[in-house]
Structures are given as structure tokens and as C-alpha cells.
C-alpha positions in Angstrom: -15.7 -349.0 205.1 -14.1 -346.9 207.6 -10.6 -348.7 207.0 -11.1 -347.3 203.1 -11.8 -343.8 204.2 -8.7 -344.5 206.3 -6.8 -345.3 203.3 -8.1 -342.5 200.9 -7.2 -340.2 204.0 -4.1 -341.4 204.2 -3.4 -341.1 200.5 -4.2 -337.6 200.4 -1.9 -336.6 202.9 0.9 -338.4 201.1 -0.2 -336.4 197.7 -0.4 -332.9 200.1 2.8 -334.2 200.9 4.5 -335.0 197.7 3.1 -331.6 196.0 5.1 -329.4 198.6 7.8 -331.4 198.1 7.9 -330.7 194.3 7.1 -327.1 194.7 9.9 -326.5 197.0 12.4 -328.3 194.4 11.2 -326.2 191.9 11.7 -323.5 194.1 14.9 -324.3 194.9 16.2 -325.1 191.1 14.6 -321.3 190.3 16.9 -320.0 192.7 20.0 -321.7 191.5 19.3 -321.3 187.9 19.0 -316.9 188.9 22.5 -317.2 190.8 23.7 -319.4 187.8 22.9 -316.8 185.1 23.0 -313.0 187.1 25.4 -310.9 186.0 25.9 -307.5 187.2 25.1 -305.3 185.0 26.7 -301.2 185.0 24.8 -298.8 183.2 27.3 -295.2 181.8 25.9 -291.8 180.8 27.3 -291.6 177.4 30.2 -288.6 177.9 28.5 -286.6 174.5 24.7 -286.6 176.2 24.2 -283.6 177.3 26.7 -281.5 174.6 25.0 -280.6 171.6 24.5 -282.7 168.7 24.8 -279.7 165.9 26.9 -277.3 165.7 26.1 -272.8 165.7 26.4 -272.1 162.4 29.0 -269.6 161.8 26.2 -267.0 161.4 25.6 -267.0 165.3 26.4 -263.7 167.0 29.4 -263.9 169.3 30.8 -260.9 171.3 33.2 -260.5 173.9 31.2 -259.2 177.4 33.0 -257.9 180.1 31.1 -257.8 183.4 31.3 -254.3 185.4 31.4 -253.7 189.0 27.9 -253.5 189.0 27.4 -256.8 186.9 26.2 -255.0 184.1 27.2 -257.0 181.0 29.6 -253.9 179.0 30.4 -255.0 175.3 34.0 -255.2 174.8 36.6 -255.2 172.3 38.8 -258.3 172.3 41.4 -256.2 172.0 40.7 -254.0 175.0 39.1 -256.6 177.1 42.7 -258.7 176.6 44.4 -255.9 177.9 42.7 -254.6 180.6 43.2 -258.3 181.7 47.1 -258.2 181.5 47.3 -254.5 182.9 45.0 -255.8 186.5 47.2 -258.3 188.6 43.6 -259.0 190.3 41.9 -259.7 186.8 40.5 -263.3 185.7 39.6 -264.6 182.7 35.8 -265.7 183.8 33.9 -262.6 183.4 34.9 -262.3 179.4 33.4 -264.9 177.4 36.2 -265.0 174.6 35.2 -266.3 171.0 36.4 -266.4 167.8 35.3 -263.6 165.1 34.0 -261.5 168.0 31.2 -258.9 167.1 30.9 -260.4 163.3 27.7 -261.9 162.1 27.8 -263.3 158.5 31.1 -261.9 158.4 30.0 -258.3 159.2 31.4 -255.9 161.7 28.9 -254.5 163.6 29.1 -251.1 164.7 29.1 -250.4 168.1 25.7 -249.2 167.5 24.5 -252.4 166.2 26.3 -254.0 169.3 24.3 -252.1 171.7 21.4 -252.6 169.9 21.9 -256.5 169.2 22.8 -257.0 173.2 19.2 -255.1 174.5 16.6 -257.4 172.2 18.9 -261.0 173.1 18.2 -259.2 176.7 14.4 -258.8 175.9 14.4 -262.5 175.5 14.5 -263.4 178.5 12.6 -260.8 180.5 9.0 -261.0 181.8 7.2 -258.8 179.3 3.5 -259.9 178.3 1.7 -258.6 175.5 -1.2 -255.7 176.2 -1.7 -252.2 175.6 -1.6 -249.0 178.4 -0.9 -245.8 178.2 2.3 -244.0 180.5 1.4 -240.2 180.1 4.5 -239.7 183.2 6.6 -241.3 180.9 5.4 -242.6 177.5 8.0 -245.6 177.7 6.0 -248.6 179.3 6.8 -249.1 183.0 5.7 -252.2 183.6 5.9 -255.9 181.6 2.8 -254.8 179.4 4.1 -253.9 175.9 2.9 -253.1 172.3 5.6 -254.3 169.7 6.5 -250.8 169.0 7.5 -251.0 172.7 10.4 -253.0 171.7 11.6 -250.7 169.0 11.3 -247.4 171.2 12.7 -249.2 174.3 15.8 -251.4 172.8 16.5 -247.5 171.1 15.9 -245.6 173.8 18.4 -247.5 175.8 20.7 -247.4 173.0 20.7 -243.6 173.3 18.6 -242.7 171.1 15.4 -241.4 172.5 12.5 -242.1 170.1 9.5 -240.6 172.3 11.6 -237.3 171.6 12.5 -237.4 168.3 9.3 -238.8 166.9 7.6 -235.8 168.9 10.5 -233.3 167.4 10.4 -234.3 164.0 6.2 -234.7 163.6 6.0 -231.0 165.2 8.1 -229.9 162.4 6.6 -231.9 159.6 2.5 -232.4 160.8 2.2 -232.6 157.4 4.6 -235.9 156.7 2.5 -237.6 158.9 -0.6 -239.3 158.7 -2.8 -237.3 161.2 -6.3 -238.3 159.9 -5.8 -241.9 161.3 -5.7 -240.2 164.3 -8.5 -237.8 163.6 -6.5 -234.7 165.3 -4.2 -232.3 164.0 -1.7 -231.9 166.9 1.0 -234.2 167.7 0.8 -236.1 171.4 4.4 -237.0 172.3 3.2 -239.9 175.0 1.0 -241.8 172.5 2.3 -241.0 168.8 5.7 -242.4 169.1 4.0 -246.0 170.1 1.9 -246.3 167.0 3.3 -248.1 164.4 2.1 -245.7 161.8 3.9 -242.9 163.1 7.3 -244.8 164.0 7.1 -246.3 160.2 7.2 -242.6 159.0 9.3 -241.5 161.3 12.1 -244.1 159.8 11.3 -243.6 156.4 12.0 -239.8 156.9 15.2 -240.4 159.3 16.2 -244.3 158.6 17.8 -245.7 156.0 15.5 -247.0 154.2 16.2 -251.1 152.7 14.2 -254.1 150.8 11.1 -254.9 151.7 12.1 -258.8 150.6 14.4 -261.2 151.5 15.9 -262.4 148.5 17.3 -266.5 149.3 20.0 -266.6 145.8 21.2 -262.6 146.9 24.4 -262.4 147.5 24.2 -259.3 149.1 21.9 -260.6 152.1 24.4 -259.8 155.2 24.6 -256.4 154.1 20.9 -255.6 153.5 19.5 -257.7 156.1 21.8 -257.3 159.6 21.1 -257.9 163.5 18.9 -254.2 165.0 17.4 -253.7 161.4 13.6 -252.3 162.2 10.9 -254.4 159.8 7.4 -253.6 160.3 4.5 -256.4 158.7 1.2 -255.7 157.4 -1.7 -257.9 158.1 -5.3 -255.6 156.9 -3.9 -252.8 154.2 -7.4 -251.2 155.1 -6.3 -251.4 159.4 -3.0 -249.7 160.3 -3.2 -250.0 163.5 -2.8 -254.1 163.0 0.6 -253.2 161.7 3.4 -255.1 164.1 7.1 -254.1 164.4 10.1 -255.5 165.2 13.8 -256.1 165.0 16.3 -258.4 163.1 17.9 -260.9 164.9 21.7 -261.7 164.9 20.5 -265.6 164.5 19.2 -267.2 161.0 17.4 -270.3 160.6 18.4 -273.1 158.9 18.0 -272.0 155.3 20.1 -268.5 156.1 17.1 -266.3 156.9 16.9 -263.9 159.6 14.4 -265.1 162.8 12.9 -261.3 164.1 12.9 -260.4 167.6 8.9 -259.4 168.3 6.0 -259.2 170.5 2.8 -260.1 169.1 -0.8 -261.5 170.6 0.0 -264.6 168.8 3.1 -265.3 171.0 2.3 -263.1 174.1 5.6 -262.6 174.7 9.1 -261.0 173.3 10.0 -264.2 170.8 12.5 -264.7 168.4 10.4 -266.2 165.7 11.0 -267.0 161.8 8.4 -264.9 160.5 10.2 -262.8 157.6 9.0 -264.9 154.5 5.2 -265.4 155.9 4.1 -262.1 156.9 4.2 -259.1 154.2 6.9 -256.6 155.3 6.1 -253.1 154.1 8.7 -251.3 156.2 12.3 -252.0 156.7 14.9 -249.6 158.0 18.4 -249.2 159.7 18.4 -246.6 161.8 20.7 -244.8 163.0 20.6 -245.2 159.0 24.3 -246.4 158.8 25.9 -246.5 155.4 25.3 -250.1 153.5 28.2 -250.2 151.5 
């Protein structure tokens, strides 16, 4: 008996045995079969990754800025801005970014007007401005980031040179009766409020802007000369609420079936945005102003 158990001991060390054995050959021929078939393999960022798959269309604005001693951006001529370059010995080519067709958008000139204009609301873009309403009675222009989208109008203007807060105040002093008061429920004109409703700015444009179409045509042929970057459009959403009227401006950039995007602020986007918005809300207001001549 105990010379069986010996045996069946014994056996099952030899199959302990034998098992370690075949797992360490196995082991072994996994390794070889690895160093048999690795091959190092070198992975390259395609060159084209990070440049852009579609190109501007030739409706994109492009001007020639020339960056000041205070690094203000100055719109410049291509003309002048090549000059100024050749006349300075200490001049360098990086602070003008150079590009074909400068200042043309649809292949119209913009004024220098239009320039000014076009360069604040790209600028609004990209500051910190959130939508809300407050009053400024020091200085009826907004001093903080809270705006109204009248704000944009009267601010990107304003900067332009032409003060709106001023001339709206001017021009419903002399004409209380062009105006539509009632809304208000007063008689006399309030120069840090009035110029910030949109009612009042709509009819101060209709009676000082050039007035233009209040739809964007797709088949007219016409469309860069009616519809151009700094336009003022205004949209109606209640015809029974004025005050839910919302402004804003053209932008020098179309989308992809040639129609403007406006430059706005809005509670829906909470922010200046350049949206594509012109063929969905009604537009019951549309101006140039200064109101340049269309032909």
C-alpha cells in the first residue's frame, strides 16, 4: 500500500514536472515568434493636418492693417502701407498683413467708412460682452460688458465718429413728432435712454439712413450692392411688442449659399455672434448709414 502511494507520489511530481516544462517552451516559442515578426513601426503627422481643408471664398473681407505705435490696428491702404515700408529703413513687413483685393468684399470697394465700421463689429467678436440691460445716465454708452443689441449699433458708430446718443437726441428734439413718443408714454425726449431703444434708432435711420430692401433676394444680381458689410437691419419678432425688436449689423462674411451672417447680440446667444439669421427672422428695417450712395 504505502509503496503505491509512493508511486502515485512520485508520478505526480514527474506530471508537476513535465507541465512547467511545457509552459516554459511555450513561453519561450512566444517570445521568439514576437522577435520573429516585430517590426518597428513610425507613425507621421500628415504635413496638410492642421491647414484648412476649404478654401475663403472670395467673398471673405481682407484689408491691409498696419499696427501703430500703440498697437492699435490702423486700416491701411496697400498703397500707402507699401510705402511707408520702403520710405522707413527700420520698417518690417510683419505688422501689415498683405492680401490680395484689399478692402473689397464681393468685389466692392468699401469706403473708408465701411472700413471703420466693418473693423469695430469683427472687433466685437471677440470681446467679453454679455447680454443684459442697465442704464448709464453719466454716459448713455454702456460701460461695462452688459449690452442691448442696439448697443452694438450706437457703439461700433460712435467709435466710427459718428455719435448716435447725440444725434438721435438732436434730431428727436427737432422732430418729437417723427417719433413714436406714446410707446414711451412721455412727450419729452431723454438723450441717455432714447437712443438705446430700438424703436427710436429705427426712426432715426429711416429719417437720416439710406433706406434699402427689407429682403434678401438669392437670383438678384444686384445683392453686393444692396446688402454690404456695416449695413444696420433690425428684425421683428411680436408686431404688437416693439420693444422685442433686435438690431444689428451686416457682416463682411456670407454663408455658403452667398447670404450675409449679421453681427448681433441677442438672449438667444448671450453674446456678440456672427449668426446666419437674415432669411429666418422678419427684417422690417434696413439702412446704410452714413446713407452712402448705392449706385
Amino acid at each position: 500500500m504505502k509503496e503505491r502511494q509512493k508511486k502515485f507520489e512520485y508520478r505526480k511530481i514527474i506530471n508537476y514536472r513535465y507541465f512547467i516544462f511545457i509552459a516554459f517552451l511555450v513561453a519561450l516559442l512566444q517570445l521568439w515568434l514576437l522577435r520573429s515578426f516585430y517590426t518597428e513601426q513610425v507613425f507621421k503627422l500628415p504635413d496638410e493636418l492642421f491647414t484648412l481643408q476649404k478654401d475663403y471664398p472670395v467673398s471673405e473681407l481682407t484689408l491691409d492693417i498696419k499696427s501703430d505705435e500703440s498697437g492699435l490696428e490702423i486700416l491701411q491702404d496697400s498703397d500707402s502701407s507699401d510705402k511707408e515700408i520702403q520710405d522707413d529703413p527700420n520698417a518690417t513687413e510683419s505688422p501689415v498683413l498683405e492680401a490680395n483685393n484689399s478692402s473689397l468684399v464681393n468685389g466692392i470697394e468699401l469706403t473708408e467708412i465701411q472700413k471703420k465700421i466693418v473693423l469695430k463689429i469683427l472687433n466685437l467678436l471677440n470681446e467679453d460682452i454679455t447680454y443684459g440691460y442697465e442704464t448709464f445716465p453719466e454716459t448713455g454708452y454702456p460701460t461695462n460688458n452688459v449690452w442691448i443689441s442696439t448697443d452694438v449699433i450706437s457703439v461700433t458708430l460712435n467709435e466710427s465718429g459718428y455719435d448716435i446718443m447725440e444725434l438721435i437726441n438732436e434730431d428727436m428734439t427737432r422732430h418729437k413728432e417723427d417719433y413714436p413718443m406714446d410707446i414711451k408714454g412721455r412727450t419729452t425726449a431723454v438723450k441717455y435712454i432714447d437712443f438705446r431703444d430700438v424703436f427710436f434708432q429705427e426712426q432715426f435711420f429711416k429719417r437720416n439712413g439710406l433706406e434699402l430692401p427689407l429682403e434678401f433676394d438669392l437670383v438678384d444680381e444686384d445683392n453686393n450692392i444692396l446688402w454690404q458689410p456695416g449695413d444696420i437691419v433690425y428684425f421683428q419678432f411680436d408686431p404688437e411688442n416693439p420693444y422685442k425688436d433686435l438690431g444689428g449689423l451686416i457682416s463682411p462674411h456670407n454663408n455658403d449659399d452667398g447670404i450675409p451672417l449679421v453681427i448681433m447680440i441677442s438672449g438667444e446667444f448671450g453674446k456678440v455672434a456672427e449668426v446666419d439669421k437674415l432669411m429666418e427672422y422678419k427684417i422690417v428695417g434696413h439702412f446704410r448709414y452714413p446713407p452712402l450712395d448705392i449706385e
